[in-house]
C-alpha positions as CSV (number, residue, x, y, z in Angstrom):
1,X,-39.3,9.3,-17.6
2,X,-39.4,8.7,-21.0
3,X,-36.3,6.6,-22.3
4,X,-35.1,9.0,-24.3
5,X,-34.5,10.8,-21.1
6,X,-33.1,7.7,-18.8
7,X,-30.4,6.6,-21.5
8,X,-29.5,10.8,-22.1
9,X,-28.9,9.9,-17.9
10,X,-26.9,7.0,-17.9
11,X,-24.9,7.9,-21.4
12,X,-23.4,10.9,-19.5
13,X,-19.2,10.5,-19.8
14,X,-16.3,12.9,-19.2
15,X,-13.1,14.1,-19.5
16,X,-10.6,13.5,-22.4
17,X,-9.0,16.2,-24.7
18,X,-6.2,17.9,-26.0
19,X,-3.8,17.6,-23.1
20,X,-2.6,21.8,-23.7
21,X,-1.0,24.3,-21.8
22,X,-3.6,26.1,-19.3
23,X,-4.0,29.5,-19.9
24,X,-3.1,31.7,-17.0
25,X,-3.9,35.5,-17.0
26,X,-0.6,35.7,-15.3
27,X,2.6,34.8,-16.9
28,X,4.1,34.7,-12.7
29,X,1.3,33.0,-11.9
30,X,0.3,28.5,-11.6
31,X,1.3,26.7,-15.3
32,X,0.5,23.3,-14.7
33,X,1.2,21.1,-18.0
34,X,-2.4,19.2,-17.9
35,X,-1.9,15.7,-18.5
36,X,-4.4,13.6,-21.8
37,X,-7.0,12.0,-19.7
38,X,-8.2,10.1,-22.3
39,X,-4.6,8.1,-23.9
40,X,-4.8,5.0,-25.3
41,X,-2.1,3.5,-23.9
42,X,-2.4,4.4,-20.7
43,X,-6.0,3.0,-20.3
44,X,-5.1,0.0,-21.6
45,X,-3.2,-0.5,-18.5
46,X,-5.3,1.5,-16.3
47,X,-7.4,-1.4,-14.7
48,X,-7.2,-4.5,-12.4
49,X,-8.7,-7.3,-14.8
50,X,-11.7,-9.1,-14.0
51,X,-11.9,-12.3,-12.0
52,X,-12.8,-13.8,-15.2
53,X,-10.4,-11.7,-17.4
54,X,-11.6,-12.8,-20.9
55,X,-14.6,-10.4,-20.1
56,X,-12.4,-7.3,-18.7
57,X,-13.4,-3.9,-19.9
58,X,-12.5,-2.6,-23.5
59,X,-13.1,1.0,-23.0
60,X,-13.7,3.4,-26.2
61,X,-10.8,4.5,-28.4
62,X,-9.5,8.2,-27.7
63,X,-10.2,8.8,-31.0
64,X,-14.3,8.1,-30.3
65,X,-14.2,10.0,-26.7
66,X,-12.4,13.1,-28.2
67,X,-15.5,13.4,-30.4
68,X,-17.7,13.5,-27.4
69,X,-18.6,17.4,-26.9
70,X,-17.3,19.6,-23.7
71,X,-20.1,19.8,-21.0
72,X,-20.6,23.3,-19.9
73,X,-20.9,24.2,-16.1
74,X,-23.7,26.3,-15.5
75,X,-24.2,28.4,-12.8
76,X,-25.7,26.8,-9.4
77,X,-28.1,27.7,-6.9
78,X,-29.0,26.5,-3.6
79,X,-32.0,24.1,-2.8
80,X,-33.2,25.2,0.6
81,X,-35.4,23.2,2.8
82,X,-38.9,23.9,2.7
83,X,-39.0,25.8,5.7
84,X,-35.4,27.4,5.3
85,X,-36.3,28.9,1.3
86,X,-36.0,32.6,1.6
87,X,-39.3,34.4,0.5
88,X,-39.9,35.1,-3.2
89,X,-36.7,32.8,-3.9
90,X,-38.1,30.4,-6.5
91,X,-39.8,33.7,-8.5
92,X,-36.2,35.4,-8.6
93,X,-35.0,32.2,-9.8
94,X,-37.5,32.5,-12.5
95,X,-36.1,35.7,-13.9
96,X,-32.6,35.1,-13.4
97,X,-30.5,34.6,-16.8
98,X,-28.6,31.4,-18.1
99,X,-25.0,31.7,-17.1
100,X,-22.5,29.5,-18.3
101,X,-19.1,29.6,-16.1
102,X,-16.4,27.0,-18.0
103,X,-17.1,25.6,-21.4
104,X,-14.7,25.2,-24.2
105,X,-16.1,28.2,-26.0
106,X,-15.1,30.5,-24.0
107,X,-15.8,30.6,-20.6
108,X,-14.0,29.7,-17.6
109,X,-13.1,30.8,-13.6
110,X,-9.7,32.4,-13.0
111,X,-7.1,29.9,-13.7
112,X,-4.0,32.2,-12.4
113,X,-2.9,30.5,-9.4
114,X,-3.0,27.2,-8.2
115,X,-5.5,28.6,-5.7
116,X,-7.8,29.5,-8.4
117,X,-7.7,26.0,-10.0
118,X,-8.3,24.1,-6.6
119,X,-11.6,26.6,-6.1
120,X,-12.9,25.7,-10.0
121,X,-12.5,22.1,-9.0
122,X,-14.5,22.0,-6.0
123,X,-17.0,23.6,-8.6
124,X,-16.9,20.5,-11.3
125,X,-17.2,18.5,-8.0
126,X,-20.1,20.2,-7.2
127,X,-21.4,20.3,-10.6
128,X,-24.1,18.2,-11.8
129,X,-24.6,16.2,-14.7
130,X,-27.9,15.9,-15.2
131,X,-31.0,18.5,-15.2
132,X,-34.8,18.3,-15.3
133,X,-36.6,15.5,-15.8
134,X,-32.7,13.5,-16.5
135,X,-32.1,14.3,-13.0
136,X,-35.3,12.1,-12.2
137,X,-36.1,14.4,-9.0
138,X,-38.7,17.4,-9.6
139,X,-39.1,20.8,-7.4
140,X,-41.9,19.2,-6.0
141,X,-40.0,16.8,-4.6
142,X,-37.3,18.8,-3.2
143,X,-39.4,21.5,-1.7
144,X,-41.5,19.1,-0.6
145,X,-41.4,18.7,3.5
146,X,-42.3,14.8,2.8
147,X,-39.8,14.4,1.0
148,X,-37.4,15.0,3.3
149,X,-39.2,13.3,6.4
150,X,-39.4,10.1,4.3
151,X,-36.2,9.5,3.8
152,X,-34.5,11.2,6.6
153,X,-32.5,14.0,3.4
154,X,-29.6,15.8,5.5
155,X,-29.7,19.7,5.6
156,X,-27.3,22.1,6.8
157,X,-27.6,24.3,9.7
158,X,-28.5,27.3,6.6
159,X,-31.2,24.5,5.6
160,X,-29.5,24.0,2.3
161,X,-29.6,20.8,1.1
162,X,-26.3,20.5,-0.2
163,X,-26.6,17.2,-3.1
164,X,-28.3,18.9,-5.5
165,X,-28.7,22.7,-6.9
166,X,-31.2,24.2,-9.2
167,X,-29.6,25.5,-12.4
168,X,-31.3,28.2,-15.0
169,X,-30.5,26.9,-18.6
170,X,-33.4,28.7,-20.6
171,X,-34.6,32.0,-18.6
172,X,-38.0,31.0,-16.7
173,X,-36.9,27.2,-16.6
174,X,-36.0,26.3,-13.0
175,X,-34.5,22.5,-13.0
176,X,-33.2,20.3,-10.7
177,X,-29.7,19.4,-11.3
178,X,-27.8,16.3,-10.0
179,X,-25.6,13.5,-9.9
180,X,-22.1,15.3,-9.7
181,X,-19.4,13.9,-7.4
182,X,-20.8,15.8,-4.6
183,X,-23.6,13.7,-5.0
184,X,-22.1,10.3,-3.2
185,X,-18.9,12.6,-1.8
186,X,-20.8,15.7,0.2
187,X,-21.7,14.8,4.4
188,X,-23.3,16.3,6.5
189,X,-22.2,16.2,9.8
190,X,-23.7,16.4,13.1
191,X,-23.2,19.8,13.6
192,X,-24.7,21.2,10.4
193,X,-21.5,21.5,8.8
194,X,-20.4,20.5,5.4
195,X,-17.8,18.3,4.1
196,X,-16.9,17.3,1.0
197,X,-15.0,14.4,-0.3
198,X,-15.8,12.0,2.3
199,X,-18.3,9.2,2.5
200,X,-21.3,11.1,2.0
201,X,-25.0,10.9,3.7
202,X,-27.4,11.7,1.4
203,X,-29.7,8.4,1.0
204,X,-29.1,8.3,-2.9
205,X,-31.2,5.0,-3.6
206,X,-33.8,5.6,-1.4
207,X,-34.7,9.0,-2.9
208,X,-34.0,7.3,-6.2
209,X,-36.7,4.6,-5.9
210,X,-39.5,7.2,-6.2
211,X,-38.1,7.1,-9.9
212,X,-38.4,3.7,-10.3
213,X,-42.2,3.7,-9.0
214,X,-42.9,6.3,-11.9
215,X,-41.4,5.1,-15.1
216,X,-43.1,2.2,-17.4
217,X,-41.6,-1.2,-16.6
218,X,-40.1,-2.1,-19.2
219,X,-37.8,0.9,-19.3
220,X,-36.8,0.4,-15.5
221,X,-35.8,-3.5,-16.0
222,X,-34.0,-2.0,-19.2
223,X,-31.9,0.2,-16.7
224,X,-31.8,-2.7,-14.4
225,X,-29.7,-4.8,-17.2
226,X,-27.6,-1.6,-18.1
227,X,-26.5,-0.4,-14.4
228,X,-25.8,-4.0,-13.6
229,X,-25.3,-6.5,-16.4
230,X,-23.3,-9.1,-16.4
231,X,-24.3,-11.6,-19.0
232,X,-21.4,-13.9,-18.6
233,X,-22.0,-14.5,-14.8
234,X,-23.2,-18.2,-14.0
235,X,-25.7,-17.5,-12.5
236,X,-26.9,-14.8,-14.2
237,X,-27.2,-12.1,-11.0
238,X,-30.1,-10.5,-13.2
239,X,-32.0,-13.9,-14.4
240,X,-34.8,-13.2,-12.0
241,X,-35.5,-9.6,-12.8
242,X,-38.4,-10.2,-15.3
243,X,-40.2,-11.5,-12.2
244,X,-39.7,-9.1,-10.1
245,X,-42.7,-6.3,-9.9
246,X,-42.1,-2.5,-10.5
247,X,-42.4,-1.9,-6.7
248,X,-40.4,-4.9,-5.6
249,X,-37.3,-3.1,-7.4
250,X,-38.1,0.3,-6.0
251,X,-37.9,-1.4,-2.4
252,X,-34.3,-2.9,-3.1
253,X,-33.6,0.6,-3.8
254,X,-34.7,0.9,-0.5
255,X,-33.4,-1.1,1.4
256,X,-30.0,0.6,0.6
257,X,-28.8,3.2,3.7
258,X,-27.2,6.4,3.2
259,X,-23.3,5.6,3.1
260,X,-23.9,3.2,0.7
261,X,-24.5,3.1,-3.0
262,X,-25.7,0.7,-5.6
263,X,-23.5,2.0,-8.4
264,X,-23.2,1.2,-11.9
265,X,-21.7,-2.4,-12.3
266,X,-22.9,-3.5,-8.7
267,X,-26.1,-4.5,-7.9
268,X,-28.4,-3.6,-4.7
269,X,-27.7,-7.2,-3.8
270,X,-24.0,-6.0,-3.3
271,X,-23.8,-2.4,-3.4
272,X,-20.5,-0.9,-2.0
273,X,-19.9,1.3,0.8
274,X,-19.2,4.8,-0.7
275,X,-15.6,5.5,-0.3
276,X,-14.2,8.4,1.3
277,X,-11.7,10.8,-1.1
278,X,-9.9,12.2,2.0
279,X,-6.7,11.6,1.3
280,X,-7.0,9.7,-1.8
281,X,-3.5,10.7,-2.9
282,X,-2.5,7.8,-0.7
283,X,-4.3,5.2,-1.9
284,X,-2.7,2.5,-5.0
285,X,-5.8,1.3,-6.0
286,X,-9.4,3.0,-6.1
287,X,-12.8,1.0,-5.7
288,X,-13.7,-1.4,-3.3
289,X,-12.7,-4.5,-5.3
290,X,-9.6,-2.5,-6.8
291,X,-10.6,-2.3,-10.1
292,X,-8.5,0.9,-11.3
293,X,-4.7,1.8,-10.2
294,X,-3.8,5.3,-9.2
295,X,-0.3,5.6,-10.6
296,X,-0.3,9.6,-11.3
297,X,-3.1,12.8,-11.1
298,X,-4.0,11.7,-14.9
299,X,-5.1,8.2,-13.2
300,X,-7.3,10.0,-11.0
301,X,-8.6,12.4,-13.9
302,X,-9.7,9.1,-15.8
303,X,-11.1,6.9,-12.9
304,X,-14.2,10.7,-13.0
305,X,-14.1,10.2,-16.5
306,X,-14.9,6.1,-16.4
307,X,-17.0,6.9,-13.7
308,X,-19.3,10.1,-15.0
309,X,-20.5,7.4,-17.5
310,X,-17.5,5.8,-19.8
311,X,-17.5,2.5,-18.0
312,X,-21.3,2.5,-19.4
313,X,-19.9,2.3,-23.3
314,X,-17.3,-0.2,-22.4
315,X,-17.3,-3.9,-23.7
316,X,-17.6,-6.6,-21.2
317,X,-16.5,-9.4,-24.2
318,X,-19.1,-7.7,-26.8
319,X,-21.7,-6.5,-23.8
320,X,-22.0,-2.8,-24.0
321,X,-24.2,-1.5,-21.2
322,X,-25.5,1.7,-22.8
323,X,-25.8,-0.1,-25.9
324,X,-29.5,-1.2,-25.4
325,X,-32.1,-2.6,-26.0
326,X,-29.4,-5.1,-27.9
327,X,-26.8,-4.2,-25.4
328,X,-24.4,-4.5,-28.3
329,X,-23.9,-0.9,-30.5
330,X,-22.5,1.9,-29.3
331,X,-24.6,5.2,-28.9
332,X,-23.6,8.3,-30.9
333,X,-21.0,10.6,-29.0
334,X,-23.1,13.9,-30.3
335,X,-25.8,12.1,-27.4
336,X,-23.1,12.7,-24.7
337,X,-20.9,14.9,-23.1
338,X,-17.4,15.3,-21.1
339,X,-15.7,17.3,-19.1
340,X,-12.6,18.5,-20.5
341,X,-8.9,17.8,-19.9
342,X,-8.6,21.4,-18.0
343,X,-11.9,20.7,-16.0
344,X,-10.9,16.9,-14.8
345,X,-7.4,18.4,-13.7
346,X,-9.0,21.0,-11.4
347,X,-11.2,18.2,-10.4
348,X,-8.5,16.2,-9.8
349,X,-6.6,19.0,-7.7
350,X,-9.3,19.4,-5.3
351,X,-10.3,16.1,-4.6
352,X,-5.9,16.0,-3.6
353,X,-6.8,18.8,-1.4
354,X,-9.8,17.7,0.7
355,X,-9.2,17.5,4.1
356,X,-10.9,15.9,6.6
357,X,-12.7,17.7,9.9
358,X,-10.9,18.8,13.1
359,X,-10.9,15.2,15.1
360,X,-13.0,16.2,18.8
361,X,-11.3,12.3,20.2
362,X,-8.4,13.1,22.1
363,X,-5.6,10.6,22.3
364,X,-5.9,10.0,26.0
365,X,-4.9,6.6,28.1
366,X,-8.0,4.6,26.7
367,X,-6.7,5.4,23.0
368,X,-2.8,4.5,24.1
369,X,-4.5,1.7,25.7
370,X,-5.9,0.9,22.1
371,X,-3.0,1.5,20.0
372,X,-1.1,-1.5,21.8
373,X,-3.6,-3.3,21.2
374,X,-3.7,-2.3,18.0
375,X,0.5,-3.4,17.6
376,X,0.0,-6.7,19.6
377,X,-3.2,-7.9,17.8
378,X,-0.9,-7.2,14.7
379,X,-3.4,-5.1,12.6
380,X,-0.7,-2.9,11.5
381,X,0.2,-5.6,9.0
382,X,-2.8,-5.1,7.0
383,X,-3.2,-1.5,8.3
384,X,-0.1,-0.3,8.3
385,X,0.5,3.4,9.5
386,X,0.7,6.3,8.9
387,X,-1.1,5.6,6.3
388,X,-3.1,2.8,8.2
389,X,-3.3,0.3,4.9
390,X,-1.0,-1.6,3.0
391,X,-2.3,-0.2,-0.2
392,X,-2.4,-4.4,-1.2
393,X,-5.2,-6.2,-2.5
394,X,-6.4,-9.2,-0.8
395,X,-8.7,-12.2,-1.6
396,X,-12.1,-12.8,-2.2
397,X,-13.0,-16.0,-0.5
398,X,-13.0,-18.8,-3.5
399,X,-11.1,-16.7,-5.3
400,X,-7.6,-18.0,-6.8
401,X,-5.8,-15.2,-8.8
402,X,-4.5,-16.3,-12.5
403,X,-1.3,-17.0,-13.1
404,X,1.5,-13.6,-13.4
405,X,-0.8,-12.0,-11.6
406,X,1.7,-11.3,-8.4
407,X,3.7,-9.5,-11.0
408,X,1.6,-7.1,-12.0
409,X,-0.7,-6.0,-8.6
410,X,0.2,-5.7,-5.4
411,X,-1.6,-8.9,-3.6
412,X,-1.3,-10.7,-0.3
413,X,-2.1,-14.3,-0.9
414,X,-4.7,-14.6,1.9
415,X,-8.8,-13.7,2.3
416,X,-10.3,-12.4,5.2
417,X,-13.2,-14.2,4.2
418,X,-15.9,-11.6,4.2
419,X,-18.7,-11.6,1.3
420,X,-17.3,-12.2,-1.8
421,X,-20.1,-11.4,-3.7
422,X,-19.4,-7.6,-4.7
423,X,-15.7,-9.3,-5.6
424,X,-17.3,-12.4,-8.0
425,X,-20.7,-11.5,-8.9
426,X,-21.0,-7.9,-10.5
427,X,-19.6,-6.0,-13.4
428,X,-16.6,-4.5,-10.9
429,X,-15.5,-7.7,-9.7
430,X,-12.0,-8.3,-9.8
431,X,-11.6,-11.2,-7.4
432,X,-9.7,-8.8,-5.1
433,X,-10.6,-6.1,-2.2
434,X,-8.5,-3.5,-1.7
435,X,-7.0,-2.7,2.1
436,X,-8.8,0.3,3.2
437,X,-7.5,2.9,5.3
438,X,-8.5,3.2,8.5
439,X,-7.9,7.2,8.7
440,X,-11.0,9.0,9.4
441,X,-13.1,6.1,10.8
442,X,-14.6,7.9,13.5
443,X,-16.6,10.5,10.9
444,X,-17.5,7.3,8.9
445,X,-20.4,4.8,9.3
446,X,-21.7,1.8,7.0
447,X,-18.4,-0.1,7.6
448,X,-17.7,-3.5,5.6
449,X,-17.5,-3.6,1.6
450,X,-20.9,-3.5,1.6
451,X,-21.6,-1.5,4.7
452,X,-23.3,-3.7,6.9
453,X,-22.3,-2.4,10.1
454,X,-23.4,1.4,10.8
455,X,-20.5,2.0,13.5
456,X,-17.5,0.2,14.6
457,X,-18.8,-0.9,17.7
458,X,-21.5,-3.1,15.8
459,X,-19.0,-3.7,13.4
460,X,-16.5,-5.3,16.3
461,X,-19.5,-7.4,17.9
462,X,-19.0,-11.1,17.6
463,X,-22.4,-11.5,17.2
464,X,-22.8,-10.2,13.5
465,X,-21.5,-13.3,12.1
466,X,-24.2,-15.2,13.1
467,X,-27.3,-17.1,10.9
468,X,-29.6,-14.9,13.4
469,X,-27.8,-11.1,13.1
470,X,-29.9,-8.8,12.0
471,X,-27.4,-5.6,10.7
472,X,-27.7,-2.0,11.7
473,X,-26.7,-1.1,8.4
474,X,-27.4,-2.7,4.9
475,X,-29.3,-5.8,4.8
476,X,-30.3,-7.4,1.1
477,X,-34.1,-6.4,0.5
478,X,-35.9,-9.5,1.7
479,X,-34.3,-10.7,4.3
480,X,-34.9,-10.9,7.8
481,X,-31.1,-11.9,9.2
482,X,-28.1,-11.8,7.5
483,X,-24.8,-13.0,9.1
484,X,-22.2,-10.4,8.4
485,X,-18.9,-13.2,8.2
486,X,-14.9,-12.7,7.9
487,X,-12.7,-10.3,9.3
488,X,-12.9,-11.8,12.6
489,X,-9.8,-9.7,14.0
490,X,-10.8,-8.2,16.9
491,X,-13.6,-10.0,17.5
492,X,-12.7,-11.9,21.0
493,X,-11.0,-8.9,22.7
494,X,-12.4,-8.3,26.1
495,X,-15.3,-5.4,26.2
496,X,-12.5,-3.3,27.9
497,X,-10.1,-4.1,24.8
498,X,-12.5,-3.4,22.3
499,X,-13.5,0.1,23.8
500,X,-9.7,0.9,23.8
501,X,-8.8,-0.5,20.4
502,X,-12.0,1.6,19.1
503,X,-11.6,4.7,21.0
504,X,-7.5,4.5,19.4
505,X,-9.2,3.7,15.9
506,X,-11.3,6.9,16.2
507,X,-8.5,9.2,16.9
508,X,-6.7,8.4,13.2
């Protein structure tokens, strides 16, 4: 990739706008008053601070993101397996025509019900953001049976692989298109089924790594210090990078499982588990380390647009990710695009209306069994149903929150004393984890911030905080053992216990 191409990738922002009336095609039909993503105001209150809060994110005025042009959706076509493509597919792709569905210049799905905008949002879910060689994944690739074996690429039961689409933007140009929230938020499940909003399976860094192994150097330690920069940090997370060979970064790429993501403002030292959406309605604060509240639908409509790319032209105390090779200047916003106000609302809508699969675990005497335990253990503080969290932020270990700050969050004064590393050392780090729900654990896997432990039964084993474990789910590229510490609870239950409290904890 040329860098032209890799910063048009990471530059990628959304949503902000005019804040108008939807149109409707019927005056009986949904009118939803669509909130300003992008206000002033409201983002300057829109995020937990950083544990060191002098270097907290200044995002970009509304005034600069409203000059940010509309990205249009294109229309999207399935990638089938190899052996699953129907014949002749990829020559009728060839001769299909450009079609643009929702713009600002005119297009867009029907609007007229509330229906109607729930179905367009589960399209700018499924929408990428990037095409071609941005994308950094060729047809080769993706009709290529290796590719698939190598890194173990879900497929449904029509053999569709469901992450990414192919998209027609000049007639007789196929591309691949990807990196939309369906991305991280699309699972497949066991039965060939598909499922979108939760904690998805597709192994994004692995598959990404081949990228790595093919651009210059240079370029991919510049991405390196723009995805995870954080100057300010003593030590520098990033100070041994210009040692580190071109394969060396591919294989932490690797080393990262499906479930789990290395996302901007992490690191694949301390990439987070990727959250499930199911239900995200519920939740107070969003991320792992609780960077942003979720007060109203607008909150949710600006944590896509920080995350499609705006946290990238933030300033981190005068370090602007995007802003390389000085890491200081914003890029111009004719280089970009959004989504728009209308779009990020019917995002919004459907990511509220995800719903997770029917649940096959019955609640039978093993899971009443469980759910005493569950009371007497006392996990329901923490976990407390029916929503099965607290919707609190809790402690990283070492951390001690500034002064007011009880005032302003939600916080119980106390660390379970897992890693604190995703909470201390990366651009997200707010000193703080968020209580996660429990709902849904049993379609789950990768569990821990950082999703060391593929299920819950490894994750309840005693023996993962020892020197010696080796996980069964992420382990830092490099090492042989890594102890997997804190949380104890539930950790000296009887084997008969622990299958009870488990087999309860997968019937939420």
């Amino acid at each position: 990739m040329t860098a032209a191409v890799r910063w048009a990738l990471i530059l990628v922002a959304c949503a902000c706008g005019a804040g108008l009336r939807a149109q409707s095609a019927s005056t009986a039909g949904f009118h939803p008053e669509v909130p300003k993503a992008w206000d002033d105001a409201a983002i300057a209150t829109l995020e937990v601070r950083l544990a060191n809060p002098i270097v907290s994110a200044k995002h970009v005025s509304a005034d600069y993101y409203y000059k940010i042009p509309v990205r249009p959706i294109y229309k999207m076509y399935p990638i089938y397996a190899p052996d699953r493509e129907p014949k002749g597919y990829m020559d009728w792709l060839l001769h299909e025509e450009p079609v643009i569905i929702w713009d600002d210049k005119g297009h867009s799905p029907p609007l007229a019900t509330e229906a109607d905008w729930i179905k367009a949002g589960e399209m700018v879910f499924d929408a990428p953001v990037v095409f071609g060689p941005r994308a950094g994944y060729t047809i080769q690739e993706v009709r290529d049976p290796a590719w698939y074996r190598k890194d173990a690429v879900p497929v449904t039961k029509d053999g569709i692989m469901p992450f990414f689409y192919y998209t027609v933007r000049k007639k007789g140009t196929v591309e691949v298109a990807a990196f939309g929230c369906g991305t991280c938020h699309t699972r497949v499940m066991p039965d060939g089924n598909v499922l979108k909003g939760p904690q998805g399976n597709f192994p994004v860094d692995r598959t990404f790594a081949n990228v790595f192994r093919r651009g210059p150097l240079d370029l991919v330690r510049a991405i390196q210090r723009a995805d995870y920069g954080a100057p300010w940090l003593n030590p520098d997370p990033l100070a041994g990078l210009d040692k580190l060979s071109q394969n060396d970064i591919a294989l932490k790429f690797e080393a990262v499982p499906p479930g789990v993501d290395a996302r901007f403002g992490t690191g694949t030292d301390s990439p987070p588990q990727i959250p499930d959406l199911v239900s995200v309605k519920e939740r107070r604060y969003l991320d792992h380390t609780g960077l942003q509240e979720h007060r109203s639908i607008a909150d949710l409509m600006r944590y896509a647009a920080i995350n499609q790319g705006e946290d990238l032209l933030s300033s981190y105390a005068g370090f602007i990710p995007s802003g390389g090779p000085q890491f200081s200047k914003l890029p111009d916003p004719s280089t970009q695009d959004r989504y728009s106000n209308e779009q990020l609302y019917a995002l919004a809508l459907f990511v509220y209306s995800c719903q997770p699969p029917p649940n096959p675990n019955k609640f039978d005497a093993l899971a009443e069994h469980g759910k005493r335990i569950f009371g007497r253990a006392g996990c329901a503080g923490c976990h407390t149903p029916p929503l099965y969290t607290n919707n609190k932020l809790t402690l990283a270990e070492g951390f001690t929150p500034p002064p007011g700050a009880d005032k302003k969050y939600d916080i119980m004064p106390l660390s379970v004393g897992t890693d604190p590393s995703l909470a201390l050392k990366t651009r997200r780090g707010t000193g703080y984890y968020k209580v996660p729900s429990l709902k849904g654990v049993w379609y789950r896997s990768m569990f821990g911030h950082s999703g060391w432990c593929a299920t819950l039964e490894d994750w309840f084993d005693p023996r993962r905080t020892r020197d010696d474990y080796v996980p069964t789910g992420f382990i830092p590229y490099g090492a042989k053992t890594y102890a997997v510490k804190g949380h104890p609870f539930g950790l000296d239950l009887s084997a008969e216990d622990k299958k009870a409290l488990i087999a309860f904890l997968k019937t939420i």
